[in-house]
N, C-alpha and C positions, 0 to 999 in steps of 0.2 A: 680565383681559388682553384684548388687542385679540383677534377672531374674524371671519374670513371669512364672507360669506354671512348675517353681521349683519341680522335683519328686527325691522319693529317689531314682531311677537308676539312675539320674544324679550323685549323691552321690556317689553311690559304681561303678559308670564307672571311677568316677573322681581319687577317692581314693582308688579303692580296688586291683587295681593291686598292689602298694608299700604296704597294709595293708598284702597280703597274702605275699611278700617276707619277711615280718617280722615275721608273725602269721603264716605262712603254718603249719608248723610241730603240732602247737597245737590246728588248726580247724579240725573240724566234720567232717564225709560226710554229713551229712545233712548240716553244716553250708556251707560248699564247694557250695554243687549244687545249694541253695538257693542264695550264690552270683551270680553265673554263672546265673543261672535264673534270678532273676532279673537284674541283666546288660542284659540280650538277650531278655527279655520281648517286643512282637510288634515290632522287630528288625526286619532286613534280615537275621540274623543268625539262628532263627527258621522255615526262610522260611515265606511263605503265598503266596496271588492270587493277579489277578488286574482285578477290577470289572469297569461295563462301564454303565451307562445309556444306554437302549433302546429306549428313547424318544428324549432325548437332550448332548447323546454322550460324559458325562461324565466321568472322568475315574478316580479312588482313585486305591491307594497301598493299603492293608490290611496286616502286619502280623499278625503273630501268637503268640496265649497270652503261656505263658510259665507254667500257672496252680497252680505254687507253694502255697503253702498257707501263705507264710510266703509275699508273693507280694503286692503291699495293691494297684496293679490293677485288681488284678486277683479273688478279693471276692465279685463285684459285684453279677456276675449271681449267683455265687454259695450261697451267700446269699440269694436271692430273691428264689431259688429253695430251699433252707432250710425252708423258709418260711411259702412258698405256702405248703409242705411237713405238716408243724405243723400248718398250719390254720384247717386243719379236723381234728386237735384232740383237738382243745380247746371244753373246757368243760363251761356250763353257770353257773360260778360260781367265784369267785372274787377270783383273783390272787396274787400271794406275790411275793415281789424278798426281797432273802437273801444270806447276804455274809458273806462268813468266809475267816479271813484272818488269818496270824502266827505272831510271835512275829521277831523280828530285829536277834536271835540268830537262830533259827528252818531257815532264811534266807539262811543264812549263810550254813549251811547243806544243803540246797537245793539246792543253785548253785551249788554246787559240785558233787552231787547227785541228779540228776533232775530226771530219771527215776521214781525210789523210793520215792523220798521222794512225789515229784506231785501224784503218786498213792498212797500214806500214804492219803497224804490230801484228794486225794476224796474220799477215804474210810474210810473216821474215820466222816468227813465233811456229809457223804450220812448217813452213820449208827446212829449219834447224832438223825436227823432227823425224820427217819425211827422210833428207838425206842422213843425217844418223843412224836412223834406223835402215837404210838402203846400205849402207857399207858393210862388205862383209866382216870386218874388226870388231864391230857391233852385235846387227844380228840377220844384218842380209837379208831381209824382205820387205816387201810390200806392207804398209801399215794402215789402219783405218781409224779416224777419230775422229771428235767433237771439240768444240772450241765453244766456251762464255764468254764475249768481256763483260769486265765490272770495271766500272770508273770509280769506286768510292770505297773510303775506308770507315771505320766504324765512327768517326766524325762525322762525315759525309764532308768530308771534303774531297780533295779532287786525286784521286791515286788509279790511275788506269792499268790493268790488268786481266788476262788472259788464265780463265781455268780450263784445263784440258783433260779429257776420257779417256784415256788411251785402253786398249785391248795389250796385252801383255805377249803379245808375239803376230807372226803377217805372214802373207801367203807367198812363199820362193819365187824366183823368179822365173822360173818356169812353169810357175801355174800347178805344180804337179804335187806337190807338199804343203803341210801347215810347220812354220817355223818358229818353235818357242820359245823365251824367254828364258833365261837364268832366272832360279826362283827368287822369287822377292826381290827382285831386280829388275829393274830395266833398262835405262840407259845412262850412262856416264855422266850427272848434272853439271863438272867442269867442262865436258865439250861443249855440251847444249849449251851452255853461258856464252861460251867463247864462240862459236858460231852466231848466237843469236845475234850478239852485240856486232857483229860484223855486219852482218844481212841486212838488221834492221838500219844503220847509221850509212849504208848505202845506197840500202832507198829512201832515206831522209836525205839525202845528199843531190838523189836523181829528182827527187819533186821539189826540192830549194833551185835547182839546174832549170827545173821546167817552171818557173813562177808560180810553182801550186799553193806556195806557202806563207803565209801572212802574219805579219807583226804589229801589235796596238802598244800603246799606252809606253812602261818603262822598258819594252823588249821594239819596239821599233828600230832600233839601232842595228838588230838583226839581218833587216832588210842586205846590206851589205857584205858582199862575199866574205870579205876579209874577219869583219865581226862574227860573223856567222862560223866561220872554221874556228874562230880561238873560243868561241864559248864550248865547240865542240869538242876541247883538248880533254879537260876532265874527265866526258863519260868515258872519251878513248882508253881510259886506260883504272876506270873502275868494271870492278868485276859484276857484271849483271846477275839481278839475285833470280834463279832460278833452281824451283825448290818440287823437288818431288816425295810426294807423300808415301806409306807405306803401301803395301799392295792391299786390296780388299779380301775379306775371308773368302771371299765367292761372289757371282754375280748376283745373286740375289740382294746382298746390299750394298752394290753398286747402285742405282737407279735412284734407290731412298733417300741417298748419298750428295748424288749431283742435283737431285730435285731443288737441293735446297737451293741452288747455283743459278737454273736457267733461268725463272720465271721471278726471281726479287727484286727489288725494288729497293733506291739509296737507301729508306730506313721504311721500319714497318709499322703498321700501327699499334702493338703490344710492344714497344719501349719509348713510344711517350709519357710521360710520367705527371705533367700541369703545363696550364697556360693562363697565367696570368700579369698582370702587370707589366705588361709590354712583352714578356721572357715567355721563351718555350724550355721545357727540360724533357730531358732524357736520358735513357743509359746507353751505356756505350762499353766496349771492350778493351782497352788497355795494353795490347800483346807487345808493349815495350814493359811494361811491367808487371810479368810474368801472367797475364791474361787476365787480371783485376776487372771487375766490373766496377765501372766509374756512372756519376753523372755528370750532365753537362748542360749549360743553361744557356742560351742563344737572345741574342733577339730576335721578335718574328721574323722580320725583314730578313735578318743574316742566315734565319732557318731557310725561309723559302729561296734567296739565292742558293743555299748550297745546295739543296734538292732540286732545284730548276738544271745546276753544273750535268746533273747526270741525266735530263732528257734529251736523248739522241737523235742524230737529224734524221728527219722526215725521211722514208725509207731503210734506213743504216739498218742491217741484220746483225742483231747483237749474239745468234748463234749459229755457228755455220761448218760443213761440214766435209770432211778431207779423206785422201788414199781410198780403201774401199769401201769408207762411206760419203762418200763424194755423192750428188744428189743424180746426176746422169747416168750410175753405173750399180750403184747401190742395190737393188733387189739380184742381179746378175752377182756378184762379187758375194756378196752375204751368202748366197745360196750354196758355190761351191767352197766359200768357208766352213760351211755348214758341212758340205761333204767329205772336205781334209780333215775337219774335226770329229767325223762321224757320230753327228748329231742329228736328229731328227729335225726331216723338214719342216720350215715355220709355217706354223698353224693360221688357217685365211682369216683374214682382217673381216672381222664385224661390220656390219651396216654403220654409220655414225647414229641413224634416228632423229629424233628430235631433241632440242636443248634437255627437258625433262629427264627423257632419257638418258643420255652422257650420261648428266651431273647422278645420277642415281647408279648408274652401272660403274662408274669412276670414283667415285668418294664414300658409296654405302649407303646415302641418307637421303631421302625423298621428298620431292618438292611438291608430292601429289599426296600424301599425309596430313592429315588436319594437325595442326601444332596442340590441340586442342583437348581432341577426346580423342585423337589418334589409330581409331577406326576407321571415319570418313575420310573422302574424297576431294580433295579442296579442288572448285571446279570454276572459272571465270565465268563472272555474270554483268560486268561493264569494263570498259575501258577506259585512259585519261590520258587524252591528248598533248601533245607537248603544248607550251603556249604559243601562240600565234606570234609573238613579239619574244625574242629572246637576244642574249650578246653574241652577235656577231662578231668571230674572229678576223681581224683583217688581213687582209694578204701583204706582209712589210717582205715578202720578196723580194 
């Protein structure tokens, strides 16, 4: 029967034990621990404390969040500290978001190939950019930005794709000016197509060249040069969809904007809707039919594969960062942005503190407030150990 307050560890408690007696031998370690984790997320099985009011002697369980990032409990704070992190480096100058996405076949190769081919994408995806915007026909400077991928669409099925931050103009090439933008404008989305498509099926082309790339099931046949080139006649000469949004009114709701980007998760827990009778349901968005909110009704099993499609491999940085904000050059580069823009220098980074801390300084809300009588002090007075005995993840390396 339908249940309130519906989460996906409901889901993978309910179903994931018969899902891995089926699937064991052909899940990840990362897909492995990201079940385990979310099933033990805020459990007793990661342990936590039990806190008590000092004023009015109340007492709550606390466990412990499990971190994973694949959790769609656990991107809270770490959101919010992304944030506050990219609030000092916006620049007072009108922001872009744009996406590149691949065609239904380039898919295809990517599931099976996620390492590779997700780094094909943001490096053909960054480099379009970069040299675009570097031509002086364009707008001749230096540019600085941010990169998502998302692998899923509002199914959660498998659709991989790159959101991008862009700042709305870059710093000349001589270092000595700030070079701005055409208003409400920024770069040509016909070239960025037509370059992208080129870059990226080149270095799809260089790691087929280097045996980086692998073929299972009905696409084995790939394996072979010759097969491999004629599946690839089609994207040749489809146009890649790349879609640039309008400009933001101001930086100020830039940040609110991409929040919603970095830190999500395939699907959230506020659009499960029941789980019962084998069937999960949810809503979902519909943007071939003019943005309709639909539902849709899964089997467990077929839920939890397509949620497991978007846990990415062990290490993969799913946000990364380019031009001048590039991670080795980035406080140098910002700084004299700052000063072609004649903006005030950014203001010094806060202490982190403790977790408590953050989450109170970042979100508003306090985890030292009694839920209660909301005077006192909720103050730890035991702990709860994890259990001695718990599921060990094996290493299918």
């Amino acid at each position: 029967m339908a249940r309130e307050g519906l989460e996906v560890a409901d889901v993978f408690r309910h179903f994931g034990p018969a899902f891995r007696d089926q699937n064991g031998a052909s899940l990840s370690t990362a897909r492995r621990r990201a079940m385990f984790a979310i099933e033990s997320c805020r459990t007793a099985a990661l342990g936590g404390h039990v806190e008590a009011c000092g004023d009015c002697g109340h007492q709550r369980v606390s466990y412990n969040s499990c971190r994973n990032k694949s959790c769609p409990k656990c991107q809270g704070l770490a959101r919010a500290q992304w944030l506050a992190d990219r609030q000092a480096e916006l620049l007072d100058v009108p922001y872009f978001h744009i996406v590149f996405t691949v065609p239904q076949q380039i898919e295809v190769i990517a599931f099976q190939n996620q390492t590779v081919v997700y780094d094909i994408l943001f490096r053909a995806a960054s480099e379009t950019l970069r040299k675009i915007a570097a031509d002086p026909k364009h707008l001749g400077a230096e540019i600085g930005f941010l990169g998502v991928l998302h692998t899923w669409g509002q199914s959660i099925q498998h659709h991989p794709h790159v959101h991008f931050l862009v700042p709305g103009g870059g710093i000349a090439p001589d270092g000595e000016s700030w070079v701005a933008g055409r208003p409400g404008y920024f770069l040509p989305v016909t070239v960025l197509s037509q370059m992208f498509r080129g870059l990226f099926l080149h270095y799809l082309g260089k790691a087929f060249a280097a045996g980086e790339l692998n073929f299972f099931t009905a696409h084995r046949h790939l394996h072979e040069p010759a097969a491999f080139r004629r599946y690839l006649v089609p994207v040749w000469n489809t146009e890649w969809v790349v879609y640039a949004k309008r400009p933001f009114a101001g930086p100020a709701q830039v940040l609110d904007y991409v929040g919603r980007y970095t830190h999500r998760v395939a699907i959230s827990n506020n659009r499960l809707l029941s789980m019962d009778n084998g069937k999960v349901r949810f809503r979902w968005k519909d943007y071939r039919d003019g943005n309709r909110q639909k539902m849709m009704t899964l089997d467990g099993a077929e839920f939890i594969r397509r949620f497991l499609i978007h846990v990415l491999p062990g290490g993969f940085h799913r946000i990364r960062y380019y031009g001048f904000l590039g991670n080795c050059h980035r406080a140098r580069k910002l700084e004299r942005c700052r000063e072609l823009l004649r903006m005030a220098p950014a203001a010094p980074a806060e202490p982190p503190g403790n977790y408590r801390e953050r989450f109170e300084a970042l979100t508003g809300r306090s985890l030292r407030q009694c839920p209660h009588c909301h005077t006192g002090t909720m103050v730890v007075i035991d702990s709860i150990m994890r259990p001695t005995v718990c599921l060990l993840v094996p290493d299918t390396s």
